[in-house]
C-alpha positions in Angstrom: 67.0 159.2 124.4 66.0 162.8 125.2 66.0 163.9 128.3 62.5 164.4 130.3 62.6 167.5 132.5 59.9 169.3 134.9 60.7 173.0 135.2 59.1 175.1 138.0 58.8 178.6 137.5 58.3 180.4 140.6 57.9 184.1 139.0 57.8 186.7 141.3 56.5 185.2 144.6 57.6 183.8 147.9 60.3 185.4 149.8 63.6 183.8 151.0 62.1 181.6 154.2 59.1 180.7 152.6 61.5 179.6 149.0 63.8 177.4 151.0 60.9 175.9 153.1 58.7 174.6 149.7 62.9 173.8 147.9 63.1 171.6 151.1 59.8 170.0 151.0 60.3 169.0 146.8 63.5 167.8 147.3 62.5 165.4 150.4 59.5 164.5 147.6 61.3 163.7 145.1 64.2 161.9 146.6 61.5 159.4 148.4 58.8 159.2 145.1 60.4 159.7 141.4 62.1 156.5 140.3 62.5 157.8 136.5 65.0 159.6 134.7 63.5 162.5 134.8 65.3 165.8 135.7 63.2 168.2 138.4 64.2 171.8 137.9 63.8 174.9 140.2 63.4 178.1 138.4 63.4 181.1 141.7 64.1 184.2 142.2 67.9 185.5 142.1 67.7 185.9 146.2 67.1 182.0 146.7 69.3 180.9 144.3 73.1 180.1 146.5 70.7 178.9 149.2 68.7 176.3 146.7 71.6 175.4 144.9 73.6 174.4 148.1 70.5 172.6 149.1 70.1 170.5 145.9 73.6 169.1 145.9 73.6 165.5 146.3 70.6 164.9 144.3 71.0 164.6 141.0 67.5 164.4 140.2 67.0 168.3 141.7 68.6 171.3 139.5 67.9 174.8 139.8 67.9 177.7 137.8 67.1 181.4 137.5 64.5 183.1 135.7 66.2 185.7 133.3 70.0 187.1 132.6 71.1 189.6 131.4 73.0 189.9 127.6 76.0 191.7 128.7 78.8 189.8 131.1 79.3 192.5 133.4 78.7 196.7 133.4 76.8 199.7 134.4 74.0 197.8 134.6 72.6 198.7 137.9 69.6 196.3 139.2 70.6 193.4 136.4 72.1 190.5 136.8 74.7 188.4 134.6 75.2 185.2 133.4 78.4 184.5 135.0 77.0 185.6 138.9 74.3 183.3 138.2 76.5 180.3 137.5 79.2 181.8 140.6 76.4 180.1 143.1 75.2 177.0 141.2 72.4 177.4 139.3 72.3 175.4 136.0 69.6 176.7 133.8 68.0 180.3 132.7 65.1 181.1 131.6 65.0 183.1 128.7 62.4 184.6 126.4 59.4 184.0 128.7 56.2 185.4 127.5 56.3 187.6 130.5 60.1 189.2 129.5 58.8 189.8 126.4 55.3 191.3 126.7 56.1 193.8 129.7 59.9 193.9 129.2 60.2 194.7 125.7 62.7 191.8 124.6 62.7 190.7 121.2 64.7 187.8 119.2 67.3 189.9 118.6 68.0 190.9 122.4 67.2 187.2 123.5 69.3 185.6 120.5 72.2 188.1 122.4 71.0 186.8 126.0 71.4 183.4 124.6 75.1 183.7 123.7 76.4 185.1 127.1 74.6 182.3 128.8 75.7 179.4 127.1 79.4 181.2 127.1 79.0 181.3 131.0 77.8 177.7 131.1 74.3 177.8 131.6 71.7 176.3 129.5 69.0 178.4 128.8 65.5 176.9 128.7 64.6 179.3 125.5 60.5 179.8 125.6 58.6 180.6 122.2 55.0 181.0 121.5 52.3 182.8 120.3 49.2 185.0 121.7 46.1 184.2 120.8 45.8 187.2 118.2 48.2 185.6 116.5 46.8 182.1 116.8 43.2 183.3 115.7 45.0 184.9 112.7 46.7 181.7 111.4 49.7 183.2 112.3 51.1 180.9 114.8 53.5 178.6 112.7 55.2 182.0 111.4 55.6 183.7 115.1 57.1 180.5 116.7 59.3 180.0 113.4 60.3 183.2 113.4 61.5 183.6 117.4 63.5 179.8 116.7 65.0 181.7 113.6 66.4 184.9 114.6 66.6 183.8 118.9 68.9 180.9 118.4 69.5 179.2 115.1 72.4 181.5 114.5 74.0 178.6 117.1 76.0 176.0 115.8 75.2 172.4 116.8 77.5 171.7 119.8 76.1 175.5 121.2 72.4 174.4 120.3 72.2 170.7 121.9 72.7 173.1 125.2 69.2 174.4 124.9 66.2 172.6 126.3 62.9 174.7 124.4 59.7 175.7 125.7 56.5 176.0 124.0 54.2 178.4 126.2 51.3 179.3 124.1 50.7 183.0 125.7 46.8 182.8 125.8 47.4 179.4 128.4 49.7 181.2 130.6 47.9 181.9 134.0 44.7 182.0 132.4 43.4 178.4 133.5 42.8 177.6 129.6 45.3 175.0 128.6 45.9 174.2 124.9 44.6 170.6 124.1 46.9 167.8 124.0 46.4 167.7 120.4 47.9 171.4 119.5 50.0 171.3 122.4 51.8 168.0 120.2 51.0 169.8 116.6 53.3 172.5 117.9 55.5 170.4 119.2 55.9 168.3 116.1 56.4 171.7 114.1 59.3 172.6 116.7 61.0 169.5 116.1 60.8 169.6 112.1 62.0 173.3 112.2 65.4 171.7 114.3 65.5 169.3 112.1 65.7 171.3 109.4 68.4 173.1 110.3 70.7 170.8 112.5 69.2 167.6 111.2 67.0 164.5 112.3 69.3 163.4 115.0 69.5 166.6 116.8 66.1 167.2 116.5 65.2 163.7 118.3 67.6 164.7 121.2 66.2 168.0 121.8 63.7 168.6 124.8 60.8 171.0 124.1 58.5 171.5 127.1 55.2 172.7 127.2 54.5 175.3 129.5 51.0 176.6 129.4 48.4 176.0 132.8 50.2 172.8 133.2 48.6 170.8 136.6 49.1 167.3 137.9 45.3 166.3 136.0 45.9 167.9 132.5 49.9 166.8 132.9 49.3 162.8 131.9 47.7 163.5 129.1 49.7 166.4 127.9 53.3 164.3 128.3 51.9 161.5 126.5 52.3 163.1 123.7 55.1 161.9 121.4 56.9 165.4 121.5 56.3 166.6 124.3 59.0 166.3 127.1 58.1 167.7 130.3 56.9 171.0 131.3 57.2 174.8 132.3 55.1 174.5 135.5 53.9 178.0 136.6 50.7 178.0 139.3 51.5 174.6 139.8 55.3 174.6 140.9 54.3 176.6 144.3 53.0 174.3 145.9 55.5 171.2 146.6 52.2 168.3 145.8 51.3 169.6 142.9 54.8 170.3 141.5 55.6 166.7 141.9 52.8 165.0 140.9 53.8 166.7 137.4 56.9 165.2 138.2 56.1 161.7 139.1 54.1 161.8 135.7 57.3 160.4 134.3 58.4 157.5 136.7 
């Protein structure tokens, strides 16, 4: 049985007090309300990230992770940050391949199918996120973008590296924007996803694998949206700074 997960993404915003003070108040929530599998994940910025980390041991329900790494393991890098400092104070996850990195960043499959690789050799699993503008989705192109990023950003893994990924779908024109993709293209694309894995590392690896949906995901669109049959949690932007409404999504799951 795949594994349901609920990833907050907390983006540029809150600074070190005010990060610990809304980690604190989820991880009270969710020790006292989610009585589900379900995995909660904290996404923060690289300053919070020994403090939450500390916090969240205990609870095995409560994982955090950062938001981007870079693709070399060390260097003259200045201002980046690596894989392996990011695992030295406990996160689990990374982020990689937001919409975000890539639209004002510049990062293509080829930098992000390198990213990739360092994380998973430093122990991390990256939540990879793939998806489409809405150019491209007015142009029919959709199916072709998100093929292509699953193509050249990680299907040059082999299986045992690949069953480390979880993967988001984050249709770009949902993303902060208040429009949210219906549950019925949010699971089309999902199904797609799924097939894709499947064609390459076969049916069994594509039923384990978690793909999120990450796109103006909120406690009243999240019910309906998880329902789905492919669709395995979220990518909670807006939604993960503010400790109610972060898990609500989660409790979506009990």
């Amino acid at each position: 049985m795949r594994k349901k997960i609920v990833a907050g993404n907390w983006k540029m915003n809150l600074d070190y007090n005010e990060g610990l003070s809304l980690f604190s108040e989820v991880i009270n929530m969710v020790k006292d309300e989610i009585t589900g599998n379900q995995q909660a994940v904290v996404c923060s910025p690289y300053i919070h990230l020994h403090s939450l980390a500390q916090l969240a041991k205990g609870y095995t329900k409560v994982s955090v992770g950062a938001q981007n790494a870079h693709q070399a393991e060390s260097g003259a890098y200045t201002g980046e940050i690596s894989a392996k400092m990011i695992k030295s104070v406990g996160a689990e996850y990374v982020i990689l391949g937001h919409s975000e990195r890539r639209q004002y960043f510049g990062e293509d499959n080829a930098l992000l199918a390198k990213k990739t690789d360092t994380a998973l050799k430093n122990g991390l699993k990256p939540i990879f996120c793939i998806g489409e503008t809405l150019q491209e989705r007015e142009a029919n192109q959709h199916l072709d973008i998100i093929k292509s990023q699953l193509v050249e950003g990680v299907f040059h893994l082999d299986e045992a590296q690949f069953v480390q990924l979880v993967i988001a779908y984050e249709p770009v024109w949902a993303i902060g924007t208040g429009v949210t993709a219906s549950s019925g293209q949010a699971q089309e694309i999902h199904a797609f996803i799924r097939k894709e894995i499947a064609a390459k590392y076969g049916q069994a690896v594509a039923e384990n694998t978690t793909i999120l949906y990450g796109g103006s995901c909120n406690p009243k669109n999240a019910p309906e949206l998880f329902a789905c049959a492919d669709i395995d949690g979220g990518l909670i932007g807006g939604a993960s700074l503010k400790s109610r409404d972060f898990v609500d999504i989660v409790k979506v799951f009990n």
